[in-house]
Structures are given as C-alpha cells and as structure tokens.
N, C-alpha and C positions, 0 to 999 in steps of 0.2 A: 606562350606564357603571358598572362594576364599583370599590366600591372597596375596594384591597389591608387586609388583613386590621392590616398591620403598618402605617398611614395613621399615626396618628396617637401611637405609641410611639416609647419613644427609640431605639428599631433606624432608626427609619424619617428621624429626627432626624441619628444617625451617618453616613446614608448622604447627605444631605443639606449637611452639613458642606461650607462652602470650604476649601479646599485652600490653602497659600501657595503662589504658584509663582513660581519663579526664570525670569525673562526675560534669557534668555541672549544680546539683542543690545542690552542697556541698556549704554553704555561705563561704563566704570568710573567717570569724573570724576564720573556723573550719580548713581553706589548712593548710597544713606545709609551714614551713618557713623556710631558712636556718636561724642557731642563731647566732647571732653576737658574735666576742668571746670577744669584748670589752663591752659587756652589763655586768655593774656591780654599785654597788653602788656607786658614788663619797662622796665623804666628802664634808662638809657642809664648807663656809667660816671661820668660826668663827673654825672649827678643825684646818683649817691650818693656817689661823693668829695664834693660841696656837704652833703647833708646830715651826710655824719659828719664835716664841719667843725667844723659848731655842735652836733651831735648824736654825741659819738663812741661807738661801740659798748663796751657796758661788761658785762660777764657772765665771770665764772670757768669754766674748764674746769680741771678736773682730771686730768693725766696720770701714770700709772704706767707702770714696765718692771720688767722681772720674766726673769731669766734661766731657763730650767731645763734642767735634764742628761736631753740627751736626743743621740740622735745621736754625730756624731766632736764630741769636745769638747777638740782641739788648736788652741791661737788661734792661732800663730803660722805655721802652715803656710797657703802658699797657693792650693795644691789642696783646702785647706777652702770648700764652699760651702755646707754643711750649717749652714739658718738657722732652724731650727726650735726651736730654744731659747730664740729671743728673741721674745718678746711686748710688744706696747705698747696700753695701754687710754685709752680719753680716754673723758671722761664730759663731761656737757653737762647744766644744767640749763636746759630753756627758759621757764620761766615769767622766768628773768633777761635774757632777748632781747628781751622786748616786743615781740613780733610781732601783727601784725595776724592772725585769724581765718585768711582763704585763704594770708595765709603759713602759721601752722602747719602747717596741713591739708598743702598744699603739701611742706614739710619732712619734715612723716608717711609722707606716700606716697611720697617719694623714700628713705626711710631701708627702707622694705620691712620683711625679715625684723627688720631691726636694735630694731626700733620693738615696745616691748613694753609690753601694754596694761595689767598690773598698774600699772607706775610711767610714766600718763600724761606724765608735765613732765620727766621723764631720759632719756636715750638714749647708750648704749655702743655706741662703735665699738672692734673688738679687731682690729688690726694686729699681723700675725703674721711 
C-alpha cells in the first residue's frame, strides 16, 4: 500500500477537515439558539408598586429644551408642523438608581447607540 506523499502535512490535514453541515430536516423548534442573557423572570406590577412603597425611587434627572431657528418658524399658523426646532435632553445618572449588576447591564443593552462608554454611570436621551 502506497503512501501519498502529502500523508501526513497540513494539505493533507485541510482535506481532512469536518465540515459543519446544515440538516435541513431538523424543524426549527429543535436548532439551537444563542440564549439571551436577559431572559429572566420580571416581577409582576403589584411587586414593585410594594417595594417602592417602603422603598421609593429616588435619583435626579435633569431636563433641558432648547429651541432653535431652523425650519417655518411661524407659531401661530396651523399649517405649521415643522418640529425640528425643538429639542429636549434628559440626562440620567445611574450610579443614583441603585441597581442591581443584571439590571444595569440590562438598561445598557436596551439604551444601545444611546449608552456611551466614556461616561459609564450617564446616559442621554435627545428627543427631538
């Protein structure tokens, strides 16, 4: 028995190689799924109306509005629907929230684009 020249190099490794293969009569309920790492139970209304009985939410937000000349800037007409002038900023400190860990986290990932990594503990939302 002859053996190939390319036996036991990485050619021969490459060719060797399993392949993933997609079984295309697997139903869907059955694939894997990556898990979300925010799938978890939430508390029902009526738990946290209880806790911020004795526990009431206490943290400052700071809101600004801010007009500016942009656009038809006739107020009284009411063919005006040109809204681009007015802006409104809310700031949020969250180290003032006292949140648990997967809350944050949680808050982080829903805030997306908004969540910026210089100033960990603040977060601006601009309503336009």
């Amino acid at each position: 028995m002859a053996v190939s020249q390319f036996a036991f190099s990485s050619q021969a490794k490459k060719q060797h190689k399993r392949r993933k293969v997609a079984y295309p009569c697997v139903p869907e309920w059955q694939r894997t799924v990556p898990r979300d790492p925010f799938d978890y139970q939430l508390r029902t209304a009526a738990e946290v109306r209880e806790q911020h009985k004795y526990y009431p939410p206490d943290f400052h937000i700071k809101i600004g509005y801010k007009r500016y000349t942009a656009g038809d800037v006739r107020l009284n007409d009411e063919q005006n629907m040109d809204n681009r002038e007015r802006v409104a900023k809310i700031v949020i400190d969250m180290r003032e929230m006292n949140m648990a860990t997967l809350q944050r986290e949680r808050l982080i990932f829903l805030l997306g684009p908004r969540f910026n990594p210089k100033k960990p503990f603040q977060f601006k939302i601009v309503a336009k």
